[in-house]
C-alpha positions in Angstrom: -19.1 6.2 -9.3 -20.7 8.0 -6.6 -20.9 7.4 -2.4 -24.3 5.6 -1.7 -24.3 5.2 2.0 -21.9 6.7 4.7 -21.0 5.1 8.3 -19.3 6.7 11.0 -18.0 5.0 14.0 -16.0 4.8 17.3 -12.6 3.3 17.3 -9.1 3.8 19.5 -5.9 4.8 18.3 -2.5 3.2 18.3 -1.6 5.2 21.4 -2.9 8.2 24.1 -3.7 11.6 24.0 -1.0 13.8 26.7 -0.8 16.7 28.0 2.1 17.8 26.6 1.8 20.9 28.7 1.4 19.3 32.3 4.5 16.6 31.2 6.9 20.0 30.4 5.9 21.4 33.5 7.0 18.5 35.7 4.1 16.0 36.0 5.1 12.5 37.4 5.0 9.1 36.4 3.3 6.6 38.2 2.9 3.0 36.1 1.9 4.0 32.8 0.0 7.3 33.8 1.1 10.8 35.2 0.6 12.6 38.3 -0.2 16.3 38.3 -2.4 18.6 37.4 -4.0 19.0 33.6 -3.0 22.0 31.9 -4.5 21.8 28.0 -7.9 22.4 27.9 -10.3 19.7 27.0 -8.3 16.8 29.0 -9.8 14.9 32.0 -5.9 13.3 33.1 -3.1 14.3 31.8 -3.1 11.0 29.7 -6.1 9.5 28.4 -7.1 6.7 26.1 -6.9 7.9 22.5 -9.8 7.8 19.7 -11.1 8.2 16.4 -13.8 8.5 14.2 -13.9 5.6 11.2 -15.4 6.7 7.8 -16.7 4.5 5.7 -18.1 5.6 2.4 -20.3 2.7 1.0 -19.7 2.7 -3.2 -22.6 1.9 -6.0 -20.8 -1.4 -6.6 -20.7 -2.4 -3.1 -17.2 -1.7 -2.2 -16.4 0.0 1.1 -13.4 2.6 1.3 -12.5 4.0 4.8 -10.3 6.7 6.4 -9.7 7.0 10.3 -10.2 10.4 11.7 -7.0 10.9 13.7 -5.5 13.5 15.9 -1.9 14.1 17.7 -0.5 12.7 21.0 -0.1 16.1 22.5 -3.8 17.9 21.1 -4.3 21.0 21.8 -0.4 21.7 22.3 1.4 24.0 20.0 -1.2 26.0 18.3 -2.6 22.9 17.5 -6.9 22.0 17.4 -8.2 20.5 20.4 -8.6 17.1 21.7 -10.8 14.8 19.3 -13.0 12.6 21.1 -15.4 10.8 19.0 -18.8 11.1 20.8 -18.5 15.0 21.0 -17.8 15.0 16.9 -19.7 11.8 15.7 -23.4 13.5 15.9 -21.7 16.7 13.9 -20.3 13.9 11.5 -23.7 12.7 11.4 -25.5 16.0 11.1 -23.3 18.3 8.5 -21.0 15.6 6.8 -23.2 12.3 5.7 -25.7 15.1 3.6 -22.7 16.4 1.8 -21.2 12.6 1.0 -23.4 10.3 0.6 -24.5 10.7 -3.4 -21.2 12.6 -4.5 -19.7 11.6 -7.5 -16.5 10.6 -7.1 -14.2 12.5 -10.0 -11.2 13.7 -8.6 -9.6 13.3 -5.0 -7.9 16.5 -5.2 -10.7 18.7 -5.6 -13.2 16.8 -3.7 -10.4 16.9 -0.9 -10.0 20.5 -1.3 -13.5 20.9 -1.2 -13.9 19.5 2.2 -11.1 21.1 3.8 -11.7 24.5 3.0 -15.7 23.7 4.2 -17.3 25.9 6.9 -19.5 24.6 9.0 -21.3 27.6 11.1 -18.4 30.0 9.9 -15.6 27.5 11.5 -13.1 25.3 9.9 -13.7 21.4 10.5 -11.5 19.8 12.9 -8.0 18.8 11.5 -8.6 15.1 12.3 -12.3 15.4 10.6 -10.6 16.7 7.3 -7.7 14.1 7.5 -10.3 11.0 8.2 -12.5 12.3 5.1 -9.8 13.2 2.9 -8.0 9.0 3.8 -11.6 7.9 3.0 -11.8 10.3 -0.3 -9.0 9.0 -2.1 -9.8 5.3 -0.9 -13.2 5.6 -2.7 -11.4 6.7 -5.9 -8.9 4.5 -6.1 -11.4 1.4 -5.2 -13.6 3.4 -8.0 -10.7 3.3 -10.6 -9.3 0.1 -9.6 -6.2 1.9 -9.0 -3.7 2.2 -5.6 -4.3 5.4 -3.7 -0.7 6.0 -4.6 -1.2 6.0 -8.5 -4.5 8.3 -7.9 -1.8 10.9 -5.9 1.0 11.1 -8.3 -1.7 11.4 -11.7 -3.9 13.9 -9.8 -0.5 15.8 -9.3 1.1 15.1 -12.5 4.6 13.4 -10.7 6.1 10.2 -11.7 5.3 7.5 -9.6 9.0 5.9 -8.9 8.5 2.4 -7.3 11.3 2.9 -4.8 11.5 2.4 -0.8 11.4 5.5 1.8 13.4 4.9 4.6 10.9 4.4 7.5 11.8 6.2 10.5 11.3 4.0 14.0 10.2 5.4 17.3 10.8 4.0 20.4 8.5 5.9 23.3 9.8 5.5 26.8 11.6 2.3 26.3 14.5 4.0 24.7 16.5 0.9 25.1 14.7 -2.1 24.4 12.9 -0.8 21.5 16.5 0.1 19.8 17.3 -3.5 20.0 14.4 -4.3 18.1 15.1 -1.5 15.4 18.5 -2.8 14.6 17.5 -6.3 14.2 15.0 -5.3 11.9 17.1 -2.7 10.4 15.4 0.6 10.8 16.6 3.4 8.1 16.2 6.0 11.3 16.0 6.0 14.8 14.9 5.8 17.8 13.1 9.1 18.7 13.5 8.6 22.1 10.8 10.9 23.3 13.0 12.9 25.5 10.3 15.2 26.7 11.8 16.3 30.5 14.9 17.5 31.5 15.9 15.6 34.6 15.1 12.3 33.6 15.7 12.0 30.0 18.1 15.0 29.4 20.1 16.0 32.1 20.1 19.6 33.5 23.5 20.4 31.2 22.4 17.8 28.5 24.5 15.0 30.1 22.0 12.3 30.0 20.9 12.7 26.2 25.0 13.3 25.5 25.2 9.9 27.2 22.5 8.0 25.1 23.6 9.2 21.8 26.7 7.2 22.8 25.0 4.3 24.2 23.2 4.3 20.7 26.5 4.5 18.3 27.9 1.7 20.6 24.7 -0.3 20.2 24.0 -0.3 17.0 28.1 -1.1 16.0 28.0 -4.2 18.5 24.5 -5.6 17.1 24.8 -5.2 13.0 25.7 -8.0 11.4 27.2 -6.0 8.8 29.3 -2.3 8.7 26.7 -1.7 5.9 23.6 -1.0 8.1 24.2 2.5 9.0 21.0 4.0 10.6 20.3 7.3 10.9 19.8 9.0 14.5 16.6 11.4 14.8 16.2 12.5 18.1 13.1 14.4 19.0 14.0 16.8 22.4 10.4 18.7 22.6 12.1 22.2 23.6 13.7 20.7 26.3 17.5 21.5 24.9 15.8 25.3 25.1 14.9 25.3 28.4 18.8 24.7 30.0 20.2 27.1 27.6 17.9 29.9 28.2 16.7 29.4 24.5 20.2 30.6 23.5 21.1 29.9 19.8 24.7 30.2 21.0 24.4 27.4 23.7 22.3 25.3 21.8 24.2 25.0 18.6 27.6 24.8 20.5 25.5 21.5 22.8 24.1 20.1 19.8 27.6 20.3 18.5 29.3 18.3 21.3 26.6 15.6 20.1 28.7 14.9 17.0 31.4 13.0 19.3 29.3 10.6 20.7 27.3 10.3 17.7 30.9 8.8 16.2 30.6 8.8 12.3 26.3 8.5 12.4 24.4 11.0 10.9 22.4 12.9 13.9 19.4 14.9 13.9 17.2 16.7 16.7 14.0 17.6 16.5 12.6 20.6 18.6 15.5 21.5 20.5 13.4 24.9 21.5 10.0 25.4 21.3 9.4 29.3 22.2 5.8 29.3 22.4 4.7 30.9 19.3 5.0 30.7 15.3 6.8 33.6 14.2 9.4 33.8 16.8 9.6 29.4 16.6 11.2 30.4 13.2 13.5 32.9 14.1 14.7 31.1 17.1 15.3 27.9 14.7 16.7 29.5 11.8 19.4 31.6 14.3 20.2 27.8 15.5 20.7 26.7 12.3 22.8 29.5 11.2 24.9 29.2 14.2 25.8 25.4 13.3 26.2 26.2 10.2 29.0 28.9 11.0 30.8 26.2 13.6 30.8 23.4 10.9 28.6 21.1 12.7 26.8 18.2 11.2 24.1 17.8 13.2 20.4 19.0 11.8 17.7 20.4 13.1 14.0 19.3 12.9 11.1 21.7 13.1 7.9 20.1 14.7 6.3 22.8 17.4 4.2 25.2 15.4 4.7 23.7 11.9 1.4 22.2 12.1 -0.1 23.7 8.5 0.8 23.7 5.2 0.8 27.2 5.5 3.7 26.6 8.2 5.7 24.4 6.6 6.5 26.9 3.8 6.8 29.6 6.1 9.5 27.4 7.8 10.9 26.2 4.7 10.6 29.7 3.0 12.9 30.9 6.2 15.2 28.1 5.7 14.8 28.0 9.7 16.0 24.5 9.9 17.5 21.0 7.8 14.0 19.4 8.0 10.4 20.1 8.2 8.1 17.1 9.7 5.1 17.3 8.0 2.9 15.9 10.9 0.3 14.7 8.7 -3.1 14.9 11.1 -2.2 18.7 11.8 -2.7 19.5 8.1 -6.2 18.0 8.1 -6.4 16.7 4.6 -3.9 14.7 3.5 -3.7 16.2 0.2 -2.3 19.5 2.4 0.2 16.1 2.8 1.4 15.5 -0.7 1.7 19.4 -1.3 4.2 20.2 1.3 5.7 17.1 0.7 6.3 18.5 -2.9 7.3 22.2 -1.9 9.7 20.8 0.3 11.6 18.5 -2.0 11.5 21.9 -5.0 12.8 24.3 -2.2 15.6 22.3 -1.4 14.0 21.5 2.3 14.2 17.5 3.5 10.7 16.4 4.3 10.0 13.9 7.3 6.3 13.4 6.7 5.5 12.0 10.0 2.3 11.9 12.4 1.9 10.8 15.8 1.9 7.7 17.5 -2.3 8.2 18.4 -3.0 7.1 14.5 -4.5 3.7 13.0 -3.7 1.3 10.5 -5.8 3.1 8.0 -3.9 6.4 8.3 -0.8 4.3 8.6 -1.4 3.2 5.1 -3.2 6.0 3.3 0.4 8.1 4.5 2.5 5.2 2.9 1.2 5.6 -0.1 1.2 9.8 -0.9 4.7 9.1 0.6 5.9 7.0 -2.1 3.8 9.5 -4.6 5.5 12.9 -3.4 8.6 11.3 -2.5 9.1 12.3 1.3 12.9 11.8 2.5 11.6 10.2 5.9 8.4 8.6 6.8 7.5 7.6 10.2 6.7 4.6 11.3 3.2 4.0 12.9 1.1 3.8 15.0 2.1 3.2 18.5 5.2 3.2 20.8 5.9 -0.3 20.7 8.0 0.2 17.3 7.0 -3.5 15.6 3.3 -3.1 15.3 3.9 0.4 13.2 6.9 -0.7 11.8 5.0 -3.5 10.1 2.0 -1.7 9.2 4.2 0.5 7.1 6.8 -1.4 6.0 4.6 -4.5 4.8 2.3 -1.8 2.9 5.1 -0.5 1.0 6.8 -3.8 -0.2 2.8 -4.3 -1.6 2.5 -1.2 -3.2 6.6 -1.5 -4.7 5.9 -5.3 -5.9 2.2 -4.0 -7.9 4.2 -1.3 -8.7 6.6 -2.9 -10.3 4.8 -5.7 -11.4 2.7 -3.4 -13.8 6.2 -1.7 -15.2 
């Protein structure tokens, strides 16, 4: 089967693109938008609309895959590319990309998804969100092809068994910390609520008081709303370096605050994402893996979650090789193809490293889906839920497409 005719096109995301930069450095709120000045090249206001690129790869028998080119909330943060905006990469789609696709025979979605990810155009790299969109669209086109699920064309292009069996679907809540939990508990989230405490005096207090505070407020919610002692979520906090910033970076003070965390936590199994984010690769590694040694050597149960500066698949071994932390989140459109995806998804779970293959908010319902299934392939411990901030539009994207995939699953034994 080969690609006859390809088709690019503009679309919007499930969320914005932020300066993560400006919001760390104290940029205001005002409605829905922030006040201050941008800081991360490429942005016009420190939040802006988000985009991305649609692929669609017209087949010889007339069937249409597709694959969203996506890229993070905070682009251009964190070592990570820039900001994708589709009419500055839609005429290079159309110049260097629809030559190479449209006639290919489709044969295998690894190597056709290697092949386009380690591609050069004028001695550079293709964007990460160019690579991930092709790579959803890729492995689409075969399955369609092969009259298979993207799933089944992961796990026999990688030689895993395919084991029809739920991953618990992690729920994020964006600013509305509160309401959104509700929601998440009533719908029984496996994991929650992210909280998206990105500034100290608002969200986390300048001693950690007012994330101390929620962690409470969320064992006592979630105790008074289950209907049963059974539902016992996990919490997964994500703190974007902020927990650094009052300590002084101090892997002493950190672990010792993350610690105190346990009591209001009461009995839930709590983990923080980012608590520092020093500003570079190398010494992101160090600075995690002296946190995690320092809770391990007080007995605390809390894990850690690296995010900042795990962006390739390169990283995540480097992070897991380091054993700098409990969990690596494998933000899926920072590793450009997704098949960079189902690999560290796979060296994580061999070298004894949890996997949180997550993403970002700024995604579609394409990428959504095309995650859900090399999730259930490779197996990932935690899977975000997506995209958006509104928690029930992702939550059902991902959630329905998995109870499809288990039931045909299933149903062919």
């Amino acid at each position: 089967m080969k690609i006859q005719k390809v088709l690019f096109t503009k679309g919007t995301t499930g969320f914005f693109f932020d300066d993560q930069t400006a919001i760390k450095n104290g940029a205001s709120m005002d409605g829905f938008i922030y006040k201050g000045k941008v800081l991360t090249d490429g942005f016009e206001q420190i939040r802006q609309a988000g985009e991305c690129v649609s692929v669609l790869l017209i087949l010889e028998n007339g069937q249409v895959a597709q694959g969203d080119c996506a890229a993070v909330q905070y682009s251009g943060a964190g070592g990570r590319d820039p900001l994708f905006l589709a009419d500055r990469y839609i005429p290079f789609m159309e110049k260097h990309l629809r030559p190479l696709l449209e006639g290919l025979e489709l044969d295998s979605f690894r190597k056709l998804a290697e092949k386009f990810d380690s591609l050069l155009i004028e001695g550079k790299p293709l964007h990460t969100a160019i690579r991930y969109g092709i790579s959803q669209a890729l492995l689409d086109a075969i399955a369609k092809a092969e009259n298979k699920l993207m799933a089944e064309v992961v796990a026999e292009d990688y030689q895993i068994p395919l084991i029809p069996e739920r991953v618990p679907i992690f729920a994020q809540s964006g600013d509305d910390r509160y309401n959104n939990v509700d929601k998440m508990i009533l719908k029984k989230a496996d994991v929650l609520p992210h909280a998206l405490i990105n500034h100290v005096d608002s969200k986390l207090g300048r001693n950690g008081e007012l994330l101390s505070e929620y962690v409470g407020w969320l064992a006592k919610r979630i105790t008074s709303l289950r209907v049963d002692s059974i539902y016992k979520p996990c919490l997964h906090i994500d703190v974007y370096g902020t927990i650094g910033l009052i300590f002084d970076n101090s892997a002493t003070k950190v672990a010792s605050y993350l610690k105190s965390l346990e009591t209001p936590a009461n009995g839930f199994e709590l983990y923080i994402e980012g608590p520092v984010d020093v500003g570079h690769r190398e010494r992101q590694v160090d600075a995690l893996a002296a946190i995690t040694k320092e809770l391990n050597r007080i007995g605390s149960t809390v894990k850690i979650v690296a995010d900042e500066w795990c962006n390739t698949k390169e990283d995540v071994i480097l992070f897991t090789d380091a054993k700098s932390c409990h969990m690596v989140q494998i933000k899926t459109p920072d590793l450009g193809s997704i098949h960079n995806t189902v690999e560290s998804v796979l060296y994580c779970r061999k070298n004894g490293m949890e996997a949180y293959q997550g993403g970002t908010c700024n995604e579609t319902d394409l990428s959504a889906k095309a995650c859900l299934h090399v999730a259930i392939a490779a197996r990932a411990e935690r899977l975000l839920a997506k995209p958006g901030m509104g928690f029930d539009e992702g939550y059902m994207i991902v959630n329905n497409e998995m109870e499809r995939v288990l039931a045909v699953l299933k149903a062919k034994g």
